[in-house]
C-alpha positions as CSV (number, residue, x, y, z in Angstrom):
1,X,0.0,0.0,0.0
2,X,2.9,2.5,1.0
3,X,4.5,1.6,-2.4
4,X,1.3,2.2,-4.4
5,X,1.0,5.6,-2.1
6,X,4.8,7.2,-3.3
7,X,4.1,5.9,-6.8
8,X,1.1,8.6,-6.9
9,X,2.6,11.2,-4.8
10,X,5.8,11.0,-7.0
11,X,3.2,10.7,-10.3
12,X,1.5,14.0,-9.1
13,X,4.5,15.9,-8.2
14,X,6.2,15.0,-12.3
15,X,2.5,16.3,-13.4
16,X,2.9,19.3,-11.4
17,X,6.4,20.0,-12.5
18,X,5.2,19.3,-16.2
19,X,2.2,21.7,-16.2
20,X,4.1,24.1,-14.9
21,X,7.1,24.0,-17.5
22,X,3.9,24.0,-20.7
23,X,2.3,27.0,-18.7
24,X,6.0,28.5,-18.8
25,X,6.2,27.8,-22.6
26,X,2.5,29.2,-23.1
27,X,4.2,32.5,-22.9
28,X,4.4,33.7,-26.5
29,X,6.9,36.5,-25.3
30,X,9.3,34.2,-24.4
31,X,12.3,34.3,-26.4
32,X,14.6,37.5,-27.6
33,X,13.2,40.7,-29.6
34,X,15.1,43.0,-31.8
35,X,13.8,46.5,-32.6
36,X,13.2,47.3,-36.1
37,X,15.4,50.6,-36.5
38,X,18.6,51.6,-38.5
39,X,22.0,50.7,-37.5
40,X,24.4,51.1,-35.8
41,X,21.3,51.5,-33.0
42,X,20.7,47.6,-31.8
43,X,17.8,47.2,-28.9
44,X,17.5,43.7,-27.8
45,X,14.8,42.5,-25.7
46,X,15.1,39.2,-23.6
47,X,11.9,37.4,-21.6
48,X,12.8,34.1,-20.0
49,X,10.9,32.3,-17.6
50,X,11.0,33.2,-13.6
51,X,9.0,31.0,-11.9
52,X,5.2,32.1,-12.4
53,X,6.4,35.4,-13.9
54,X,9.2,36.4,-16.6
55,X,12.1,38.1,-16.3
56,X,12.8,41.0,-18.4
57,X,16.0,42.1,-19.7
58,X,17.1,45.2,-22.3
59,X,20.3,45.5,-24.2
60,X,20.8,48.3,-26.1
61,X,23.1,50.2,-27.7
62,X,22.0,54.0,-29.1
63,X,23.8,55.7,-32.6
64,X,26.1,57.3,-30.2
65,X,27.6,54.2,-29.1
66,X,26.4,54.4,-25.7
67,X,25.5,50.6,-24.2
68,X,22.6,50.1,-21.5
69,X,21.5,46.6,-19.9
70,X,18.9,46.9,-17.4
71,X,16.8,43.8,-15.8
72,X,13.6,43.2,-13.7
73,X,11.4,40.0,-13.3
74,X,7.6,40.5,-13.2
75,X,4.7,38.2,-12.1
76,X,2.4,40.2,-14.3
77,X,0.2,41.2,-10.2
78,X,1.1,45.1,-11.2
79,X,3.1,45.4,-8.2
80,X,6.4,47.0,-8.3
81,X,9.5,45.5,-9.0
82,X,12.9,46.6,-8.6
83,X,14.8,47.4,-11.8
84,X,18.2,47.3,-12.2
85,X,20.8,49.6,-14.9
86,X,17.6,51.7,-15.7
87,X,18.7,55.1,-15.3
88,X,15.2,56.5,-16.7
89,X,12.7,53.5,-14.1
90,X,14.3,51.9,-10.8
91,X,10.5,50.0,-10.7
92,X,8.6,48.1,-13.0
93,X,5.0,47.3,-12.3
94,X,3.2,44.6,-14.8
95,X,-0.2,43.7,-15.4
96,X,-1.5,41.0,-17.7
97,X,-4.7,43.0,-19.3
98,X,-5.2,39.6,-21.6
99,X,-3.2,37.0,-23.8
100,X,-1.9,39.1,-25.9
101,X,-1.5,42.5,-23.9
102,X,0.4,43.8,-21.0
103,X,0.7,47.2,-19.1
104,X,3.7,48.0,-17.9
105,X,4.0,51.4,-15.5
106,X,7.8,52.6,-14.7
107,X,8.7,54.8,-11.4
108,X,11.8,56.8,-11.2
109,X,11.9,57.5,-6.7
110,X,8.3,56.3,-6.8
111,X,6.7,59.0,-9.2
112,X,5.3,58.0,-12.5
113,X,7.8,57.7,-15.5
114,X,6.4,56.5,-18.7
115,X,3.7,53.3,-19.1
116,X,4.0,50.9,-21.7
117,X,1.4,49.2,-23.6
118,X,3.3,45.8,-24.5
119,X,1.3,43.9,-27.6
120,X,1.9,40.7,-29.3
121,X,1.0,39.9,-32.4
122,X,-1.5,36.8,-33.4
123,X,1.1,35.0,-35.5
124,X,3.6,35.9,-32.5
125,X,6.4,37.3,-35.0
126,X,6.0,41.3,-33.6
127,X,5.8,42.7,-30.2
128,X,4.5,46.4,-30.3
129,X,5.4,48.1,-27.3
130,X,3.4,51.9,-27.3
131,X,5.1,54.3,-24.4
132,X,3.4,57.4,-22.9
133,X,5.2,60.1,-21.1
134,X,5.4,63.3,-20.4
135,X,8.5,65.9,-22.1
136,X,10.3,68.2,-19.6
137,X,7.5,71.1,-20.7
138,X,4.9,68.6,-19.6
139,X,3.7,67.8,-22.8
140,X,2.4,64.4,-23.6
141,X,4.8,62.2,-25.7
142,X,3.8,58.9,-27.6
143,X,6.6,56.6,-29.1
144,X,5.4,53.3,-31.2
145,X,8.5,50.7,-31.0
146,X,7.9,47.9,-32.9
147,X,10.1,44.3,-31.6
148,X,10.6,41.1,-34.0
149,X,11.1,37.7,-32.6
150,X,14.5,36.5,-33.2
């Protein structure tokens, strides 16, 4: 009877462990993203699996030459999470709005950056990532970015 008893536990734990692992590859963003833009700029955008959540990394290098690489995992719960190399965002807060959209808001000392409307495609080949801030006159500013699977 014990025998029969471990056989099941140890069945239920490998289900648990697979489910998790296909929920983890359910994730169409997984992978790495490269912005469509002109050379010599290069933006690449990483998501890799973090548990329940993702972790989010950027590295990118602007015409100037000048390299960034900043990190920050998310569990899509629209809490904040620390970023780190972000000299524009030290938080991150995610929230899954459905399958195929995130919102992302960023916090520089806890006031309101810039927020992020993060869009995949239905044939998962594009992410389109749509970013709303405000200039140093206060103005609204909208930039379009536009990511292709790699």
């Amino acid at each position: 009877m014990r025998i029969a008893t471990r056989a099941g536990a140890v069945c239920v734990v490998a289900m648990m462990i697979a489910g998790a692992g296909a929920a983890q590859q359910a994730n169409p963003r997984i992978g790495k993203w490269k912005l469509k833009q002109e050379p010599p700029a290069v933006n690449i955008m990483t998501y890799e699996p973090a548990g329940q959540g993702m972790k989010v990394t950027v590295d990118a290098v602007n015409a100037s030459g000048q390299k960034t690489h900043w990190t920050y995992t998310t569990m899509f719960d629209g809490k904040d999470e620390p970023i780190t190399g972000n000299p524009n965002a030290d938080t991150a807060a995610v929230t899954k709005k459905d399958e195929t959209t995130n919102e992302i808001v960023y916090k520089k000392d806890g006031k309101l950056t810039q927020t992020a409307t993060n869009v995949i495609s239905a044939d998962g080949k594009t992410v389109t990532v749509t970013f709303h801030r405000t200039d140093a006159q206060g103005k609204p500013v909208t930039t379009v970015a536009v990511y292709e699977r790699q």
